[in-house]
C-alpha positions as CSV (number, residue, x, y, z in Angstrom):
1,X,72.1,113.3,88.5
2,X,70.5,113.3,92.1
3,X,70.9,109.7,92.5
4,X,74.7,110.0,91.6
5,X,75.8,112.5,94.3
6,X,73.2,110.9,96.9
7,X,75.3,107.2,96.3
8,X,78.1,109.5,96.6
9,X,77.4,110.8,99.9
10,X,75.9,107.2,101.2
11,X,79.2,105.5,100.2
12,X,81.5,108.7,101.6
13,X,79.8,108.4,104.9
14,X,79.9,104.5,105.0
15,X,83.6,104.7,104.4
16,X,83.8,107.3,106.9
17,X,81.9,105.6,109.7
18,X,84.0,102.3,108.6
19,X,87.2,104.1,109.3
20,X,86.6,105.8,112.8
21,X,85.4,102.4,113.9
22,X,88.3,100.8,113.0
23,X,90.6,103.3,114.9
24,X,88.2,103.0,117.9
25,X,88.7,99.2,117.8
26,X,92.6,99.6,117.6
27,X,92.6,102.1,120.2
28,X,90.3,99.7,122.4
29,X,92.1,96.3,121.5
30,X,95.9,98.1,121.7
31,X,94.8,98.7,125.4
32,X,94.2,95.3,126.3
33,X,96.4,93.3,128.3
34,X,97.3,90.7,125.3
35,X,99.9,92.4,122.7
36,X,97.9,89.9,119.4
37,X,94.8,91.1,119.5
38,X,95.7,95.1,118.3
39,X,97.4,93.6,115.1
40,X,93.8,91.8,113.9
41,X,92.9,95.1,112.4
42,X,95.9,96.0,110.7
43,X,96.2,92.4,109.2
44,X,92.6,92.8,108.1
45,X,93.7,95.9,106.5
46,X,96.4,94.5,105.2
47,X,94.8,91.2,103.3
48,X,92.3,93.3,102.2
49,X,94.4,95.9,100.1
50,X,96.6,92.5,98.7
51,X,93.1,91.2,97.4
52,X,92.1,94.1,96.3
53,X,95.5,94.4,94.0
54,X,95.6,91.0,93.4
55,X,92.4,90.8,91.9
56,X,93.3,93.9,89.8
57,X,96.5,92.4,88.3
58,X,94.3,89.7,87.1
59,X,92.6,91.9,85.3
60,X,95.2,94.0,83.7
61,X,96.5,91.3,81.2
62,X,97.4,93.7,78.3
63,X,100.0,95.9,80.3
64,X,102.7,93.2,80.5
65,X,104.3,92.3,83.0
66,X,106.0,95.3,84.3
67,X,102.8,97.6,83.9
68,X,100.6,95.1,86.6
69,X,104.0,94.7,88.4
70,X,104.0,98.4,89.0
71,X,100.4,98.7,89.3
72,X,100.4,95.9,91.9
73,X,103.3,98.1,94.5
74,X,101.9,101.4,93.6
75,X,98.5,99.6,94.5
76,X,99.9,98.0,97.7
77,X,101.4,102.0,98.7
78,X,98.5,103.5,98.6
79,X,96.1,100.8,99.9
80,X,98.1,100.1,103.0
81,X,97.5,103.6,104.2
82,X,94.8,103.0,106.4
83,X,97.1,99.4,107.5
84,X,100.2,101.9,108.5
85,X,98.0,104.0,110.5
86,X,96.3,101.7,112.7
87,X,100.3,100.3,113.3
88,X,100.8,103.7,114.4
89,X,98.0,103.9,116.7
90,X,99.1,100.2,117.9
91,X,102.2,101.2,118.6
92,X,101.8,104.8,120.7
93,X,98.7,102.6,123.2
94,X,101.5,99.8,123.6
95,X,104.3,102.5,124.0
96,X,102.2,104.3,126.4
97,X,100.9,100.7,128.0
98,X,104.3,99.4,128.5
99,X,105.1,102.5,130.3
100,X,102.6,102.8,133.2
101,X,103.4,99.0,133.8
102,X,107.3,99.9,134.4
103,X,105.9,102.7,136.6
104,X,103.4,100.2,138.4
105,X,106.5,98.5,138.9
106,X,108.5,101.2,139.9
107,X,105.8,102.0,142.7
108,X,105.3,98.4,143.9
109,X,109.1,98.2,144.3
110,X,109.0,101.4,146.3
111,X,106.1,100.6,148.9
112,X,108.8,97.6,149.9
């Protein structure tokens, strides 16, 4: 029963320490100057939960095929969770980045 909750605890933290590194990478590649490389982890994020319900509705061939289509979006809902947050986090850095570049602008213009 030890080894149980110990697993438990090793894979909790791993999926912790997985998850604040992927927000620190968004957070660092929203800042950069080039608006692609922010949406790499959300896409990562993104293919991963379609595998990850892909390969389940290939194994759930005795609900028809309205149970795995409904398993399949439900799947896709709740797996894209961690996708729709780092969008969120991409958007406020670019929001915020686009806005001290009109200001830089603003500046510039005035010094001339």
């Amino acid at each position: 029963m030890e080894f149980v909750s110990a697993s438990i605890g090793v894979v909790l933290l791993l999926f912790i320490g997985i998850t604040a590194g992927l927000i620190v990478l968004e957070i660092f590649l929203a800042r950069s100057e080039k608006w692609w490389p922010g949406l790499i982890p959300p896409l990562f994020t993104f293919l991963w939960a379609l595998f990850i319900c892909l390969l389940n509705a290939s194994a759930m061939n005795d609900l028809g095929m309205g149970g795995v289509a409904g398993a399949v979006i439900s799947g896709l809902l709740v797996l894209n969770v961690p996708t729709w947050i780092l969008l969120i986090i991409y958007f406020i850095f670019r929001a915020k980045k686009r806005k001290q570049k009109m200001l830089d602008k603003m500046n510039l213009h005035d010094l001339n």
